[in-house]
N, C-alpha and C positions, 0 to 999 in steps of 0.2 A: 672192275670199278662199276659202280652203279650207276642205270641210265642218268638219273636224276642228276648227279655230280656232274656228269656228261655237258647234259644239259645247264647247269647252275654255269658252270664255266664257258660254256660257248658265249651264253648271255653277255657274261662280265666283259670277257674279252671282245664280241661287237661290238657293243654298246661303249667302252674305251675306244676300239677305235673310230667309231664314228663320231663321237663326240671330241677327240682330239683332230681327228678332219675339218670339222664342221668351224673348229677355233681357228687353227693356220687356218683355213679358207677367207674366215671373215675378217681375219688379223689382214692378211694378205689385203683383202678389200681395203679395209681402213686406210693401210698404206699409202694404196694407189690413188683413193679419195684424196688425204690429205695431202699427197705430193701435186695434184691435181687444182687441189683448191689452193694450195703455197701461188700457184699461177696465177690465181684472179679468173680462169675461166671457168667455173664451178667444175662439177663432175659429168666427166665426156659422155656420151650415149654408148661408148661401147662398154665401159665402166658398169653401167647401169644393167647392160645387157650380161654381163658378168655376173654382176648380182641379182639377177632373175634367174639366170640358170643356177647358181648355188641353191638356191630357194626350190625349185623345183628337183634339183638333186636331192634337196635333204628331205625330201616330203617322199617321193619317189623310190628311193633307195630303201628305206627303212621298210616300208609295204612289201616291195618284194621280198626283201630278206627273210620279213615274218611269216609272210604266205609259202619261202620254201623252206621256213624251218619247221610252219606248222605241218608240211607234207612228208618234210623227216622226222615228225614224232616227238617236239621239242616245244614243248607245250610254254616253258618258263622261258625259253628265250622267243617264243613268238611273242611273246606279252610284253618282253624286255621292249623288242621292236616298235610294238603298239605303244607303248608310254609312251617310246618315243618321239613319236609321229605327233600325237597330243603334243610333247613338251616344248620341239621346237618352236615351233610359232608362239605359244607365250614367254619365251625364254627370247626369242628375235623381240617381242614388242617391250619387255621389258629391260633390255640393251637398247635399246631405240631412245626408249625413256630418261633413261638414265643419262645419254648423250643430250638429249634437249636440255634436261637439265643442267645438265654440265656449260651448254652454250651461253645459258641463260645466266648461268654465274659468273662466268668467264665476263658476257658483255656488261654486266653491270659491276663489275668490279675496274672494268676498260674507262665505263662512264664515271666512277668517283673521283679514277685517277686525271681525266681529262677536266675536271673542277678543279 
């Protein structure tokens, strides 16, 4: 088999499963948010401390992966890695976004019905 297909396939396969981690992880968070916030006492500190270490996991994780796959010769899934890194954080702010928004329609649909 050719280095390349080698390589082409290590990628696809990281890069699935880190971005299927990356979802349970933040699915998982949401959970714990909204069973959190169902209480009335917003979101605990340890909650919060949870979701700083995913954050630094997913930033973390991918660098290393790239930097030992670039030393194994894996040049397309070093780069896999590197998008990655890039994509996260604009993919976290624009889930962030989308949630605001969603709040924002939620409470003004709350306020027509309370008229």
């Amino acid at each position: 088999m050719p280095r390349w297909v080698i390589d082409v396939l290590v990628a696809v396969v990281l890069t699935a499963v880190e971005v299927v981690a990356l979802v349970l992880a933040f699915f998982a968070l949401a959970l714990k948010g909204w069973a959190a916030d169902k209480s009335g006492r917003g979101v605990p500190r340890g909650l919060r401390r949870i979701g700083c270490g995913v954050a630094v996991v997913s930033f973390v994780l991918p660098l290393a992966c790239a930097y030992g796959l670039f030393l194994l010769r894996l040049p397309i899934a070093a780069t896999a890695q590197c998008l990655l890194v890039v994509a996260i954080p604009f993919l976290r702010s624009v889930l962030v976004g989308a949630n605001r928004l969603r709040e924002r329609v939620k409470r003004r649909r709350s306020g027509r019905q309370r008229r």
